[in-house]
mmCIF file of the N, C-alpha and C atoms, coordinates in Angstrom:
data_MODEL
# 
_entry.id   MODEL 
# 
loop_
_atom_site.group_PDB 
_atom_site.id 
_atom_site.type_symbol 
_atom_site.label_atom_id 
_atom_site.label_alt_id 
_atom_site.label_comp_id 
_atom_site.label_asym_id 
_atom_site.label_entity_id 
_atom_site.label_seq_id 
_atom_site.pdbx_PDB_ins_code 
_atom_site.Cartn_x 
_atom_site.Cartn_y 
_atom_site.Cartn_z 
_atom_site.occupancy 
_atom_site.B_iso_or_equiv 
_atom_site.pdbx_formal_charge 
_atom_site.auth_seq_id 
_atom_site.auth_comp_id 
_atom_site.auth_asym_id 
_atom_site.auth_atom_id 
_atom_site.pdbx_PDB_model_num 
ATOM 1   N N  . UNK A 1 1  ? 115.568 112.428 84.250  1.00 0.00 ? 1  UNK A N  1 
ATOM 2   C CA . UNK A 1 1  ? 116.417 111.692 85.163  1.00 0.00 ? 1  UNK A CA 1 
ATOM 3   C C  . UNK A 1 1  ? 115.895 111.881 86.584  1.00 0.00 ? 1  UNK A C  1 
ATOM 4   N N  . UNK A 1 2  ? 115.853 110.764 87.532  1.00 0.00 ? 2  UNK A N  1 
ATOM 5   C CA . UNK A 1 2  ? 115.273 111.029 88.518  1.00 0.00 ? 2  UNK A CA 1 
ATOM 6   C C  . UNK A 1 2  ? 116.478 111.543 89.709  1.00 0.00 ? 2  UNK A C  1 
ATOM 7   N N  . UNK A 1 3  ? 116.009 111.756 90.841  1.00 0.00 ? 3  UNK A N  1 
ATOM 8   C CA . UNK A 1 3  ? 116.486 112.874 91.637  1.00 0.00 ? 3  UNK A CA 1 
ATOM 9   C C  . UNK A 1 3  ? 117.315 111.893 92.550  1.00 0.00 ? 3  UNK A C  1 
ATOM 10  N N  . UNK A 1 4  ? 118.948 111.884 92.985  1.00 0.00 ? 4  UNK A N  1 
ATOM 11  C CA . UNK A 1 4  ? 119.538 111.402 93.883  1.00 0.00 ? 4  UNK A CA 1 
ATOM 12  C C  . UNK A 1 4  ? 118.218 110.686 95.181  1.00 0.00 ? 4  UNK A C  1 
ATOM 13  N N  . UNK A 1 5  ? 117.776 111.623 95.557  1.00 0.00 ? 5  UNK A N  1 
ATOM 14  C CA . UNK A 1 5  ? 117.324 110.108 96.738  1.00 0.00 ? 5  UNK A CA 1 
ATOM 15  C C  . UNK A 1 5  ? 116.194 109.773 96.645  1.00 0.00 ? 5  UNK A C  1 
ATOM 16  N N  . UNK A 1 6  ? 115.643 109.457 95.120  1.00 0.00 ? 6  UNK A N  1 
ATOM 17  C CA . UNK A 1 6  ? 114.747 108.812 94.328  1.00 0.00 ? 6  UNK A CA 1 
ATOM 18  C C  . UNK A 1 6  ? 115.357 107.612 93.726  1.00 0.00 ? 6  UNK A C  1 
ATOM 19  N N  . UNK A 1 7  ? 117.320 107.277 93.523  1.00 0.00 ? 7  UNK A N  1 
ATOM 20  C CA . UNK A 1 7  ? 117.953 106.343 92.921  1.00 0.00 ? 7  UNK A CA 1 
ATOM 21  C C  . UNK A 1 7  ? 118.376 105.259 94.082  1.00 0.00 ? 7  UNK A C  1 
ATOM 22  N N  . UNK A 1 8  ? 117.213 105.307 95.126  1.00 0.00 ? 8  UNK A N  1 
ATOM 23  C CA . UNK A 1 8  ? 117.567 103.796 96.385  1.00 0.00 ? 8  UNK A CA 1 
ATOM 24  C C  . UNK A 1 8  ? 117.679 102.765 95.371  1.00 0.00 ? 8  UNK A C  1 
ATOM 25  N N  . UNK A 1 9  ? 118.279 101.493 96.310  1.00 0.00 ? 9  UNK A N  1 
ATOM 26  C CA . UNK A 1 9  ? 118.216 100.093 95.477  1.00 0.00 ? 9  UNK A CA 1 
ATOM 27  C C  . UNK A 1 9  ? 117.090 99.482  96.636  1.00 0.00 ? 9  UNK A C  1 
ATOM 28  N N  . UNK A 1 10 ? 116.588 98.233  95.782  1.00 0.00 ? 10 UNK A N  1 
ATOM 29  C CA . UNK A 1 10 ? 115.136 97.633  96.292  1.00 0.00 ? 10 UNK A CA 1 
ATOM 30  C C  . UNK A 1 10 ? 115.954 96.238  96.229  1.00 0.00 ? 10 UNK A C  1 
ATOM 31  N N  . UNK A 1 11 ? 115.209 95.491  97.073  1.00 0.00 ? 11 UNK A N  1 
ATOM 32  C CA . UNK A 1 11 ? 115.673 94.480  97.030  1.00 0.00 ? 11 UNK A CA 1 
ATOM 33  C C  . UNK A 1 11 ? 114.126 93.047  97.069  1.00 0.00 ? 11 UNK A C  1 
ATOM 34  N N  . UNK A 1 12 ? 114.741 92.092  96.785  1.00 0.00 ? 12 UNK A N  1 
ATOM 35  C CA . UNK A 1 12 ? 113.162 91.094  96.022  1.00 0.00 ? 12 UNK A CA 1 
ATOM 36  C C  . UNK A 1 12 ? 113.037 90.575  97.522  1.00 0.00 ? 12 UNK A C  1 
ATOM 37  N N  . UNK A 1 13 ? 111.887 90.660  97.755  1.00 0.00 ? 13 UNK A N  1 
ATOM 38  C CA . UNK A 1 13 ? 111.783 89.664  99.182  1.00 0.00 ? 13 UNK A CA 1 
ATOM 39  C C  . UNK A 1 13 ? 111.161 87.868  98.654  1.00 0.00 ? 13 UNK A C  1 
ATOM 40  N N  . UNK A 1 14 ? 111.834 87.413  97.881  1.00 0.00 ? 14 UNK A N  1 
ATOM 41  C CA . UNK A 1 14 ? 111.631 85.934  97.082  1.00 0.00 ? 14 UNK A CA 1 
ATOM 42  C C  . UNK A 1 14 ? 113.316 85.406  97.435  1.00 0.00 ? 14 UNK A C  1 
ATOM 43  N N  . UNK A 1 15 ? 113.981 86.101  96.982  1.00 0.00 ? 15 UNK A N  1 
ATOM 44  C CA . UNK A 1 15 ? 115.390 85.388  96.530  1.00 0.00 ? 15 UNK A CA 1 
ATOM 45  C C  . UNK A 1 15 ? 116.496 86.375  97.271  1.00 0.00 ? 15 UNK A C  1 
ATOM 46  N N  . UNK A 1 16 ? 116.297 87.775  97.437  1.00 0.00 ? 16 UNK A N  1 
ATOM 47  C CA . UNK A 1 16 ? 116.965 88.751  97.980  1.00 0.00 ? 16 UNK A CA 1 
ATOM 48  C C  . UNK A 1 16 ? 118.121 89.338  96.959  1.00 0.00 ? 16 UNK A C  1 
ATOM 49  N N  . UNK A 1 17 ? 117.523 89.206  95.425  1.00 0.00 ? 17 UNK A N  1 
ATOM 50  C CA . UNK A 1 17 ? 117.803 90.115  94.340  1.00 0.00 ? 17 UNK A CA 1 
ATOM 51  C C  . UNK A 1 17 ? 117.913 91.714  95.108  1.00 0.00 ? 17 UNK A C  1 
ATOM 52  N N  . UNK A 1 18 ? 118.977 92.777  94.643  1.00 0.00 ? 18 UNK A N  1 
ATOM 53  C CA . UNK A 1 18 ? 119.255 93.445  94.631  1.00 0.00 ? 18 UNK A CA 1 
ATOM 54  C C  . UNK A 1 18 ? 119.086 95.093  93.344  1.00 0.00 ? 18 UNK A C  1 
ATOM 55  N N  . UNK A 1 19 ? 117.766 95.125  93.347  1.00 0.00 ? 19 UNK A N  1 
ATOM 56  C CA . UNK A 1 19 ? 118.229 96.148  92.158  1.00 0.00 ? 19 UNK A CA 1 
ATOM 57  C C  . UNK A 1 19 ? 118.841 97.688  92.200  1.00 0.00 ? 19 UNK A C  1 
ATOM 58  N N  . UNK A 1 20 ? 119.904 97.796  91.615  1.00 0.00 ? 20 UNK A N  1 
ATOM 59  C CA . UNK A 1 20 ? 120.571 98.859  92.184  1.00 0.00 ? 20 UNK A CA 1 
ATOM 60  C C  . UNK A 1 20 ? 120.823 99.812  90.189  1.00 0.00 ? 20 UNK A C  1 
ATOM 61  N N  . UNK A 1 21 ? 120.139 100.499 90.775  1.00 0.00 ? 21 UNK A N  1 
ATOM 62  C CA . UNK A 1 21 ? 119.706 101.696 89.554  1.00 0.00 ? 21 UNK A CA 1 
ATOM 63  C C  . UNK A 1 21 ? 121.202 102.363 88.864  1.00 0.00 ? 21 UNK A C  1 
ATOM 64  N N  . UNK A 1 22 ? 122.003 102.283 89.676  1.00 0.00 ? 22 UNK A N  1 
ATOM 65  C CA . UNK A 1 22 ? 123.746 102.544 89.198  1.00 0.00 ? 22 UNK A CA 1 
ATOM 66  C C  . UNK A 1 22 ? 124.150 101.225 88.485  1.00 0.00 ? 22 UNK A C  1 
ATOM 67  N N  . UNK A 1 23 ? 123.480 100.184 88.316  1.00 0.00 ? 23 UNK A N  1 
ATOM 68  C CA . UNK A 1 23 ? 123.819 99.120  87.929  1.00 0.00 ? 23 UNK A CA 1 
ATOM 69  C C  . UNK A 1 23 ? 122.808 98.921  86.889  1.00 0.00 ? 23 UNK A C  1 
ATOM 70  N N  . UNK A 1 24 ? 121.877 99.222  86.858  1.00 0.00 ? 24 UNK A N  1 
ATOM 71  C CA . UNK A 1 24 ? 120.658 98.941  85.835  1.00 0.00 ? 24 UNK A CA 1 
ATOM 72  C C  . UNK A 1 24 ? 120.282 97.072  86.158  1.00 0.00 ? 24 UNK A C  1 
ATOM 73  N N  . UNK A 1 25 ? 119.829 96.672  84.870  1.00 0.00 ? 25 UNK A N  1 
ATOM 74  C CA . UNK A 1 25 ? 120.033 95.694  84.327  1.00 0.00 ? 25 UNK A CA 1 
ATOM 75  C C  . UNK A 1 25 ? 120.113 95.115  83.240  1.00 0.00 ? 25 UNK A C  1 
ATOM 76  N N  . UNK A 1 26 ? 121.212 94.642  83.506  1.00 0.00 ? 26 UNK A N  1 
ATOM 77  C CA . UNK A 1 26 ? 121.841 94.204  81.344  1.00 0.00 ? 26 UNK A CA 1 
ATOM 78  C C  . UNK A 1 26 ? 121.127 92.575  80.899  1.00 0.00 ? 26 UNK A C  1 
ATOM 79  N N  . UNK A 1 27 ? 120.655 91.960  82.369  1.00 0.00 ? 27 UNK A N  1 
ATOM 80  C CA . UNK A 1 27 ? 119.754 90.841  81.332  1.00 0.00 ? 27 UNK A CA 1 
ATOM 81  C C  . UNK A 1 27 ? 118.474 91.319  80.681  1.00 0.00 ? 27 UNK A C  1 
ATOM 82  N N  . UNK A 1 28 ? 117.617 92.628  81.503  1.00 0.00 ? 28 UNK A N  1 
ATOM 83  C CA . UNK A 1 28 ? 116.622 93.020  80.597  1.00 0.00 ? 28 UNK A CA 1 
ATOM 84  C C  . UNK A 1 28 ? 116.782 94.234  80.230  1.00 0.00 ? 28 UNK A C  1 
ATOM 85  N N  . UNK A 1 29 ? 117.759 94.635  79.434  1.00 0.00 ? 29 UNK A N  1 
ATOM 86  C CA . UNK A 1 29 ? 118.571 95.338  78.937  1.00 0.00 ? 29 UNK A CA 1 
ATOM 87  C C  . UNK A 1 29 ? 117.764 96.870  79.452  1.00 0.00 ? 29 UNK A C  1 
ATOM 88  N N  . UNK A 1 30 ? 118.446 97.348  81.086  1.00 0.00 ? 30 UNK A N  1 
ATOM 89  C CA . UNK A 1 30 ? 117.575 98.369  81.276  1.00 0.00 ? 30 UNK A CA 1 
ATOM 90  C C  . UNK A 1 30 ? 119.332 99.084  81.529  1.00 0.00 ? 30 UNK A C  1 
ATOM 91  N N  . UNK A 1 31 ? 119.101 100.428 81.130  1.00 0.00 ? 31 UNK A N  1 
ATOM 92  C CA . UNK A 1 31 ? 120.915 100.768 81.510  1.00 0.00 ? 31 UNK A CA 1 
ATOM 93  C C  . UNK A 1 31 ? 120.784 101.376 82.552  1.00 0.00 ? 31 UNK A C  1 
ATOM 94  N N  . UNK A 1 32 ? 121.777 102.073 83.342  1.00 0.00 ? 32 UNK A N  1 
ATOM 95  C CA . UNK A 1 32 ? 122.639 102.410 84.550  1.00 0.00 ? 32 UNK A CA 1 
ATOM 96  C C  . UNK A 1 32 ? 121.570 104.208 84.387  1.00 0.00 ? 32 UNK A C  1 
ATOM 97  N N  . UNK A 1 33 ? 120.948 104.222 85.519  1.00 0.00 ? 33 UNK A N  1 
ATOM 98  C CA . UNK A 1 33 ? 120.011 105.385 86.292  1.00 0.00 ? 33 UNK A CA 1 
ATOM 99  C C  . UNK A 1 33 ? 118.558 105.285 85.511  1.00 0.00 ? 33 UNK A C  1 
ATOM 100 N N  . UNK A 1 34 ? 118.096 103.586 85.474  1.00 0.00 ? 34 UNK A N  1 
ATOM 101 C CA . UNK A 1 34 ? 116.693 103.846 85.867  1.00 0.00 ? 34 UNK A CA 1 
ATOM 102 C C  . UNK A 1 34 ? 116.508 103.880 87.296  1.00 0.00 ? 34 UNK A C  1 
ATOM 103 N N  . UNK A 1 35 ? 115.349 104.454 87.883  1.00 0.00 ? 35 UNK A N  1 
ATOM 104 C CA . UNK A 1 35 ? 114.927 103.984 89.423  1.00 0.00 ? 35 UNK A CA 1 
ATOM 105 C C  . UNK A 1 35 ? 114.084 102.879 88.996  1.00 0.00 ? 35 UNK A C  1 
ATOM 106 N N  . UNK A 1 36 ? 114.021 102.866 90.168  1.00 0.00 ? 36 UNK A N  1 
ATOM 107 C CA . UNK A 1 36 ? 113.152 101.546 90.354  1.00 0.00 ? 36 UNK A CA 1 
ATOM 108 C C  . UNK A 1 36 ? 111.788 101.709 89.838  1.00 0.00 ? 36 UNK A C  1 
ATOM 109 N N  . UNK A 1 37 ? 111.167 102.965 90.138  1.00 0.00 ? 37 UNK A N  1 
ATOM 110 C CA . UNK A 1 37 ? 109.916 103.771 89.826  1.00 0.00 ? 37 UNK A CA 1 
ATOM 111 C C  . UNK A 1 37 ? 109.555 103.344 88.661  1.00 0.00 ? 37 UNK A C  1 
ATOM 112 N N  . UNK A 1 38 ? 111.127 103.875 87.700  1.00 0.00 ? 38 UNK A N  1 
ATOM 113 C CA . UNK A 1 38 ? 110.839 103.903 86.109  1.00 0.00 ? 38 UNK A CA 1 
ATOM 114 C C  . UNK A 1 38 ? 111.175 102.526 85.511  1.00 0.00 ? 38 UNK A C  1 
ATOM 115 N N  . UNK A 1 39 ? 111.125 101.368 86.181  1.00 0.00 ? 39 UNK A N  1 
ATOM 116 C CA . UNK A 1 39 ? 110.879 100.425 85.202  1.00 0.00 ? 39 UNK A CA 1 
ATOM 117 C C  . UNK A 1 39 ? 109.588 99.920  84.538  1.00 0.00 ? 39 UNK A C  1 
ATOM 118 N N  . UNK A 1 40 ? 109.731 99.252  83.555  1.00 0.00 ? 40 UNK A N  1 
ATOM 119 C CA . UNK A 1 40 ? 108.582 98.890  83.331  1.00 0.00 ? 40 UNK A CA 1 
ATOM 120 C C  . UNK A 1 40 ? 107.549 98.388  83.793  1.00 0.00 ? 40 UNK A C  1 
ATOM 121 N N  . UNK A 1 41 ? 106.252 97.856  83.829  1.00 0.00 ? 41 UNK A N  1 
ATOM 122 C CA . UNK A 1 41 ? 105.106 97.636  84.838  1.00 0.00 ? 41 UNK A CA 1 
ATOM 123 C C  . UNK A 1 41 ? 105.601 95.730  84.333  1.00 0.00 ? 41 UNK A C  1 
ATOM 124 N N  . UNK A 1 42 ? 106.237 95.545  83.617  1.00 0.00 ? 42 UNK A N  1 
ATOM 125 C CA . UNK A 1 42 ? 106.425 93.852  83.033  1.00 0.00 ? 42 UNK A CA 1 
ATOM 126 C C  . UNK A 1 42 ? 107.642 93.509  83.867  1.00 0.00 ? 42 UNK A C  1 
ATOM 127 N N  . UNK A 1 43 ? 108.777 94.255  83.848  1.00 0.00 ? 43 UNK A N  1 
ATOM 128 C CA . UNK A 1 43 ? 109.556 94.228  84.568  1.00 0.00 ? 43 UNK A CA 1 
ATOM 129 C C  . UNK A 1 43 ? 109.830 92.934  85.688  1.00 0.00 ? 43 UNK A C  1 
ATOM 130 N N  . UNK A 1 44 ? 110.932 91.931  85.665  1.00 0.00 ? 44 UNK A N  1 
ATOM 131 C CA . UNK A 1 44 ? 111.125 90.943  86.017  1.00 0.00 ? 44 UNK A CA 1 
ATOM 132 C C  . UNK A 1 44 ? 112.581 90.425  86.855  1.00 0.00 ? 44 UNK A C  1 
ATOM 133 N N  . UNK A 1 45 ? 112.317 90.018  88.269  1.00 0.00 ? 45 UNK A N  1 
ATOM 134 C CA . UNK A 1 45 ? 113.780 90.277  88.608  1.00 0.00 ? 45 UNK A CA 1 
ATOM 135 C C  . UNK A 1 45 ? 114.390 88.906  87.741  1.00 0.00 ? 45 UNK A C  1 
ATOM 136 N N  . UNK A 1 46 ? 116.032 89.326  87.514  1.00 0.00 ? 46 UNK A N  1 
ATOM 137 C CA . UNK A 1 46 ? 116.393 88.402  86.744  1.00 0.00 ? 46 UNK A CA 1 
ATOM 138 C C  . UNK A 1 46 ? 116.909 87.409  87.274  1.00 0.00 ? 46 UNK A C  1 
ATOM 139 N N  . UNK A 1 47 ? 116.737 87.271  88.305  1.00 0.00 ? 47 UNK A N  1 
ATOM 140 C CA . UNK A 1 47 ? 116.923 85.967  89.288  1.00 0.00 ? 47 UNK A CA 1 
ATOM 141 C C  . UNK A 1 47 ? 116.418 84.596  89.212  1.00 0.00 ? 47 UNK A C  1 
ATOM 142 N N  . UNK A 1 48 ? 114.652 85.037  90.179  1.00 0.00 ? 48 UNK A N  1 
ATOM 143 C CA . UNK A 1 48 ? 113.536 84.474  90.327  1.00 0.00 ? 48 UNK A CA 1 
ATOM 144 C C  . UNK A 1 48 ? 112.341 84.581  89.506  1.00 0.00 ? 48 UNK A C  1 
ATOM 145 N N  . UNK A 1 49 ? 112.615 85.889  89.000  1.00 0.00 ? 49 UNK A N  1 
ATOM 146 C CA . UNK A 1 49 ? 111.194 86.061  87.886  1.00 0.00 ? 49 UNK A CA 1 
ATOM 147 C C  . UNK A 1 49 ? 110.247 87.094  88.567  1.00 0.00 ? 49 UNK A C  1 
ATOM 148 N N  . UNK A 1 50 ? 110.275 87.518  90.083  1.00 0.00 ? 50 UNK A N  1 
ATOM 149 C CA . UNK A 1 50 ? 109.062 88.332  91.106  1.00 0.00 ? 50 UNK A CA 1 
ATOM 150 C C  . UNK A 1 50 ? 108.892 89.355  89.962  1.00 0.00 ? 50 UNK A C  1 
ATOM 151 N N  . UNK A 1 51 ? 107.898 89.697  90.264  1.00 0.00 ? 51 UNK A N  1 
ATOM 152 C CA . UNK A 1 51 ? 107.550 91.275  89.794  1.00 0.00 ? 51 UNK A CA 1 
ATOM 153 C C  . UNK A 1 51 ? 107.938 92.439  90.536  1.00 0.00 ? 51 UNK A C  1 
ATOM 154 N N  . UNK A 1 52 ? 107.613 93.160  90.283  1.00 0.00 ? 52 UNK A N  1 
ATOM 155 C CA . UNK A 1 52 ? 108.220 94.796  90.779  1.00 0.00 ? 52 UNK A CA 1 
ATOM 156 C C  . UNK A 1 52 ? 107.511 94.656  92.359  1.00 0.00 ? 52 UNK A C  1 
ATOM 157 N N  . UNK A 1 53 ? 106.133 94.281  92.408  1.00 0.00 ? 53 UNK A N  1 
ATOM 158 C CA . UNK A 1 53 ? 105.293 94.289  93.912  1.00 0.00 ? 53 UNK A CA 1 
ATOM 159 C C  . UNK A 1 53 ? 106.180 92.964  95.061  1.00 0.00 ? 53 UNK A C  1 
ATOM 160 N N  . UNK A 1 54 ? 107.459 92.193  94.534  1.00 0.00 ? 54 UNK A N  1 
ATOM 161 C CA . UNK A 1 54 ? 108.119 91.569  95.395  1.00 0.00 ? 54 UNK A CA 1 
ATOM 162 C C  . UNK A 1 54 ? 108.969 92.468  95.618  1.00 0.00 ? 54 UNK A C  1 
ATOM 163 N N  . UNK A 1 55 ? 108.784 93.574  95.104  1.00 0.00 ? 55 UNK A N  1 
ATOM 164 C CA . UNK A 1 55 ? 110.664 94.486  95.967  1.00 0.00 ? 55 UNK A CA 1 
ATOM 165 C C  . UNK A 1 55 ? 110.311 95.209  96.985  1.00 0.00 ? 55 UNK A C  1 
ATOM 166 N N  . UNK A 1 56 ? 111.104 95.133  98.054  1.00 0.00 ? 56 UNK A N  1 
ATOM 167 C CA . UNK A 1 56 ? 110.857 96.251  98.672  1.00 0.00 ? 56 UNK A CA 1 
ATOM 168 C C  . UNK A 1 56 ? 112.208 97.487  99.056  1.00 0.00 ? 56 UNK A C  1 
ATOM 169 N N  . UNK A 1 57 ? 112.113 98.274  98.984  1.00 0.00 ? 57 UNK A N  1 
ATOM 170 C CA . UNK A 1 57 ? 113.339 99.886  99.046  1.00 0.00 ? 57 UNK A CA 1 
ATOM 171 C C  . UNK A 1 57 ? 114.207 99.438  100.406 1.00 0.00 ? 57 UNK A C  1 
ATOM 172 N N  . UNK A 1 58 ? 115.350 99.117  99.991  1.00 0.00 ? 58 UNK A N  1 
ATOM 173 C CA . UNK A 1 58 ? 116.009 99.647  101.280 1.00 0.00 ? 58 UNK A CA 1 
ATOM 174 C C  . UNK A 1 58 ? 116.490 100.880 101.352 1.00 0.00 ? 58 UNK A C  1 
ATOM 175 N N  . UNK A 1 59 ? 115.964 102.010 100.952 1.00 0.00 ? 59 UNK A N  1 
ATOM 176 C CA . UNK A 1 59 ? 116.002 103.438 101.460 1.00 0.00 ? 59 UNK A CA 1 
ATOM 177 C C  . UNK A 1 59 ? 115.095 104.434 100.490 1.00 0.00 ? 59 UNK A C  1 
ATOM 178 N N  . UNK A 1 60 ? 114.415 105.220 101.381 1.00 0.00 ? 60 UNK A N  1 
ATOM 179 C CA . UNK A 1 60 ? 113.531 105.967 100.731 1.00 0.00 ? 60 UNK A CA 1 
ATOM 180 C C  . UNK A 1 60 ? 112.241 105.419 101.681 1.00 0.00 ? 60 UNK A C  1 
ATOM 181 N N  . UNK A 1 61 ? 111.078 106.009 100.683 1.00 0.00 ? 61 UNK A N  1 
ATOM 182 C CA . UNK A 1 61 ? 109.908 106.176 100.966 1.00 0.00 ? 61 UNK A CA 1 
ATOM 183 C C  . UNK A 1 61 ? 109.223 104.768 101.463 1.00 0.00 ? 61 UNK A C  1 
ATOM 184 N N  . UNK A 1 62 ? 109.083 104.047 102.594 1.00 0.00 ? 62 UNK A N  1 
ATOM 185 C CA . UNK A 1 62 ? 108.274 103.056 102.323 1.00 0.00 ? 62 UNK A CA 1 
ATOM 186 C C  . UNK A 1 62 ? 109.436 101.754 103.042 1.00 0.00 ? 62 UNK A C  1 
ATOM 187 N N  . UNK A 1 63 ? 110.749 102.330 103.330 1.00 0.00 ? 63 UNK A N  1 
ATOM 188 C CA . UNK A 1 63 ? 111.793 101.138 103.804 1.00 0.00 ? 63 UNK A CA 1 
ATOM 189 C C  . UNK A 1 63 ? 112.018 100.631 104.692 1.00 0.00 ? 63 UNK A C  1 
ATOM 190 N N  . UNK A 1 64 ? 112.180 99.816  105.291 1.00 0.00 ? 64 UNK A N  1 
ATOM 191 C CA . UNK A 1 64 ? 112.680 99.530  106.653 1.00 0.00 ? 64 UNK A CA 1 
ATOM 192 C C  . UNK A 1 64 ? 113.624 100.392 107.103 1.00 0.00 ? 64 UNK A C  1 
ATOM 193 N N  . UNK A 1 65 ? 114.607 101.411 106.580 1.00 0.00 ? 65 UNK A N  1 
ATOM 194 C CA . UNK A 1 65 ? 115.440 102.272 107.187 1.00 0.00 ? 65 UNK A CA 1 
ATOM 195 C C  . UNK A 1 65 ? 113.889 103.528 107.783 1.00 0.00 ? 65 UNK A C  1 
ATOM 196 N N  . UNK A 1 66 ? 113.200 103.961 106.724 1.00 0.00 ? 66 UNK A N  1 
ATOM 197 C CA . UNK A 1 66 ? 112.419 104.908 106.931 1.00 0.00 ? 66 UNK A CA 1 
ATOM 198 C C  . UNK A 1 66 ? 111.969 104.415 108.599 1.00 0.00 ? 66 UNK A C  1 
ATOM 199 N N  . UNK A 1 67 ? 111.591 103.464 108.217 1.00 0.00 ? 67 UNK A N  1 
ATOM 200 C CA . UNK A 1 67 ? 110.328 102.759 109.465 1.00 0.00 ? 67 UNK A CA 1 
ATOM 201 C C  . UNK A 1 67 ? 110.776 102.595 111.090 1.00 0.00 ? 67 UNK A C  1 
ATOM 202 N N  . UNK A 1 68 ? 112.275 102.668 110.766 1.00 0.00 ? 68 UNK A N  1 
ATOM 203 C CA . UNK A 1 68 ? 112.777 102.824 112.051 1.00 0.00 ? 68 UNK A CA 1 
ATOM 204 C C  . UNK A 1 68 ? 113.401 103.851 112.643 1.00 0.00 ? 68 UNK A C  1 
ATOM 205 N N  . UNK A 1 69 ? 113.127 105.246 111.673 1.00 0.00 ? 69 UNK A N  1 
ATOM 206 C CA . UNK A 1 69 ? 113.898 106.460 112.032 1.00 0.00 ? 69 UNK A CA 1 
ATOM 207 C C  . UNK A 1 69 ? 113.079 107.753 112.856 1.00 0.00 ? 69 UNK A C  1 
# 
């Protein structure tokens, strides 16, 4: 299980999908505390379709919160 502030939500910069790891996702049947990390490399938002390289963290390593602190 990954570590509290390893469980940020990412969001798709295509459509502004939300993936939030307390929520999983039940269209590609992923359940409640993957991170984002641990999805699959196929992994598809269920929106638009982006891949994992359209998300970007709104918190954690790499976010626009980071980038402005």
């Amino acid at each position: 299980m990954a570590k509290a502030e390893e469980m940020y939500q990412c969001q798709s910069v295509n459509c502004g999908c939300i993936y939030d790891p307390d929520r999983g996702d039940r269209k590609s049947k992923v359940p409640k505390g993957v991170c984002f990390a641990d999805l699959p490399d196929d992994w598809r938002c269920p929106i638009c379709g982006a891949t994992k390289k359209n998300f970007r963290p709104l918190g954690g390593p790499g976010s626009t919160a980071a980038a402005s602190a």
